[in-house]
C-alpha positions as a Markdown table, in Angstrom:
| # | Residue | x | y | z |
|---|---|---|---|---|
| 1 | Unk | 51.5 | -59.3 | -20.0 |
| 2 | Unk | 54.4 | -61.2 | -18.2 |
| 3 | Unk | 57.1 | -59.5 | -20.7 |
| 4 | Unk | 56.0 | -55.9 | -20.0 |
| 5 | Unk | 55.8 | -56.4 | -16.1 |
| 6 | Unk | 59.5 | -57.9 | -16.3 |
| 7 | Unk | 59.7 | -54.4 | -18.3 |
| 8 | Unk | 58.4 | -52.8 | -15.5 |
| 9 | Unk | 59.9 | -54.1 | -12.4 |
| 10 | Unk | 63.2 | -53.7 | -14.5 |
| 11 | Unk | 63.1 | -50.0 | -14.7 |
| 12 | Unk | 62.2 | -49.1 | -11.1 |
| 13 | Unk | 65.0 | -51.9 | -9.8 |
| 14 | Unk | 67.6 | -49.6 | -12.6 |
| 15 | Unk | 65.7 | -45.9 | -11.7 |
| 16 | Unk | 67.7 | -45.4 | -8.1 |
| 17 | Unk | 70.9 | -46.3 | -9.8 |
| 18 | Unk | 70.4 | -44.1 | -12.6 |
| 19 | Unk | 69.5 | -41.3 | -10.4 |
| 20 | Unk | 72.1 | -41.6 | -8.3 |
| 21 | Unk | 74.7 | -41.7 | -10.9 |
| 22 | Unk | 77.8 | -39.1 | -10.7 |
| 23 | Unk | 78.3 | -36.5 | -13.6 |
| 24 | Unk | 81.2 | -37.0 | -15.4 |
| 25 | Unk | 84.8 | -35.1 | -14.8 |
| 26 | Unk | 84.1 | -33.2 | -18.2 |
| 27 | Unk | 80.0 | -32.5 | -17.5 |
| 28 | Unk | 81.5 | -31.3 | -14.2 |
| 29 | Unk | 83.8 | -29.4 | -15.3 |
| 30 | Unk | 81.6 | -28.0 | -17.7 |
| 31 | Unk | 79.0 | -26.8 | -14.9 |
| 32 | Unk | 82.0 | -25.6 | -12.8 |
| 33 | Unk | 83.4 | -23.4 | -15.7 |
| 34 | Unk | 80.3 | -21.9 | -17.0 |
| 35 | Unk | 79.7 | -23.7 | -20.3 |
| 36 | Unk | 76.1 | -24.2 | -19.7 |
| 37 | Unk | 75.4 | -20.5 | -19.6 |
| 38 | Unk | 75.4 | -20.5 | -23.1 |
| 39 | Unk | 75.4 | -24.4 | -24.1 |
| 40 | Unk | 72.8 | -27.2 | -23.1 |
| 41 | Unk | 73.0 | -30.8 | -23.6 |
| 42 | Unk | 69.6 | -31.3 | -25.8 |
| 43 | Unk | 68.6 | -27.6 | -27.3 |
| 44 | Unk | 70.6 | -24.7 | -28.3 |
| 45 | Unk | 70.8 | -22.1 | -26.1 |
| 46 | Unk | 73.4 | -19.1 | -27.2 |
| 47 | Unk | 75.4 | -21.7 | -28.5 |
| 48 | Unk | 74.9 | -25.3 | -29.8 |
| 49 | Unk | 73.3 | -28.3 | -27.7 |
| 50 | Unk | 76.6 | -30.5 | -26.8 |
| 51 | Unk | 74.5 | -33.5 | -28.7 |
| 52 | Unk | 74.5 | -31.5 | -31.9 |
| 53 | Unk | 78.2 | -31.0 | -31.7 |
| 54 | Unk | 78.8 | -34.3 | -31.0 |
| 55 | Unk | 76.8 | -35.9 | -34.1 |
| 56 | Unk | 78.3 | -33.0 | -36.0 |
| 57 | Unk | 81.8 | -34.0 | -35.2 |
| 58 | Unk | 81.2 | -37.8 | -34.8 |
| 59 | Unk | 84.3 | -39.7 | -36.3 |
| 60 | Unk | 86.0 | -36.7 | -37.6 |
| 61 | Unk | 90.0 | -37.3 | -37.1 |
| 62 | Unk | 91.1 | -34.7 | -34.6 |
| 63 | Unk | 87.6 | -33.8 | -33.4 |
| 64 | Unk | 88.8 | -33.4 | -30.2 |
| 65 | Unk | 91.8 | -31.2 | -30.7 |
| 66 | Unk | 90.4 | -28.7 | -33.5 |
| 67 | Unk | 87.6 | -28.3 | -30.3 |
| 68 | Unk | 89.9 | -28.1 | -27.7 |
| 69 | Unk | 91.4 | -25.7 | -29.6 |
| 70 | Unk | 87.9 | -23.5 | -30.6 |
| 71 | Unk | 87.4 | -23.5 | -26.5 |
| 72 | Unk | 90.8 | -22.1 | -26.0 |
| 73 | Unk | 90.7 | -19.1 | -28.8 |
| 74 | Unk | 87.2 | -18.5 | -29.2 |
| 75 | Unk | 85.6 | -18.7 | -32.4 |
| 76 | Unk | 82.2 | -17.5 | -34.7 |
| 77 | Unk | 80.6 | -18.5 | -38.1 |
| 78 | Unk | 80.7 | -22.4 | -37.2 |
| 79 | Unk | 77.2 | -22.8 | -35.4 |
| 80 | Unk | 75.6 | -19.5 | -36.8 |
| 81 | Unk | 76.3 | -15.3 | -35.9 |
| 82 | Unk | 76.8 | -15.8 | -31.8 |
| 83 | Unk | 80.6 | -15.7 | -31.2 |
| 84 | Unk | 82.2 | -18.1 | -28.1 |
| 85 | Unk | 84.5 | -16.1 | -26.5 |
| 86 | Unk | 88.1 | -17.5 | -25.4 |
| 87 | Unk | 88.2 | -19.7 | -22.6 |
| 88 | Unk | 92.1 | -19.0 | -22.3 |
| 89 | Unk | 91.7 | -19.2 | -18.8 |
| 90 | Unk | 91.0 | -22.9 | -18.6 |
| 91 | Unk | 93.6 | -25.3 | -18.4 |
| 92 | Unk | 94.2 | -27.6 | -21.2 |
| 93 | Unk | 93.7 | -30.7 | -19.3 |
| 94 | Unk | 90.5 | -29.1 | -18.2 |
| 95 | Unk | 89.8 | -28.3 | -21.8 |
| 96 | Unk | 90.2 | -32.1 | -23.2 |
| 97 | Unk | 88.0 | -33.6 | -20.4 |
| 98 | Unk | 85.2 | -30.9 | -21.2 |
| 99 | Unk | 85.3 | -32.2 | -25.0 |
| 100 | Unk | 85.6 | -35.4 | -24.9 |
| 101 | Unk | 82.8 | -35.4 | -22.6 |
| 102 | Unk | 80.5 | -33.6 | -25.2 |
| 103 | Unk | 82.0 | -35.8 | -27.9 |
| 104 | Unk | 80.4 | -39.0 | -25.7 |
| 105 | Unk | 76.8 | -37.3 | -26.2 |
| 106 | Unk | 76.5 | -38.9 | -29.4 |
């Protein structure tokens, strides 16, 4: 009984600081440049949920560039029939923050 009211009293000292936490520079930048109209973290929406790319991609040598490089140029056949479109207008730097932050959801 002791053990699960440390439990307890643990999580509601932790919830305000979880709440409170800031997104990340890539999860922001992924709001701000409209990746979550098609993407989610958890579920597919048009596209794949973010975790499903990142378990998908998790270890893989160059992950990050061949992605970086899929955002830039657009791509279909990977995740199913839905095509991304190019995000050419993004910058680079942008671009690597964006998918290194969806290669953290693992």
């Amino acid at each position: 009984m002791l053990k699960a009211l440390h439990i307890v009293v643990a999580g509601l000292v932790l919830l305000p600081a979880l709440a409170s936490a800031e997104p990340s520079a890539g999860e922001s930048l992924a709001k701000k440049s409209g990746c979550f109209a098609c993407h989610s973290v958890q579920r597919k929406v048009i596209g794949p949920a973010y975790k499903d790319v990142a378990e998908r991609y998790d270890g893989e040598k160059g992950a990050a560039d061949k992605l970086a490089l899929k955002v830039k140029e657009g791509g279909s056949g990977v995740w199913g029939s839905a095509g991304m479109p190019p995000q050419a207008q993004l910058k680079d730097e942008d671009i690597h923050h964006i998918v290194e932050w969806i290669l953290s959801l693992k």
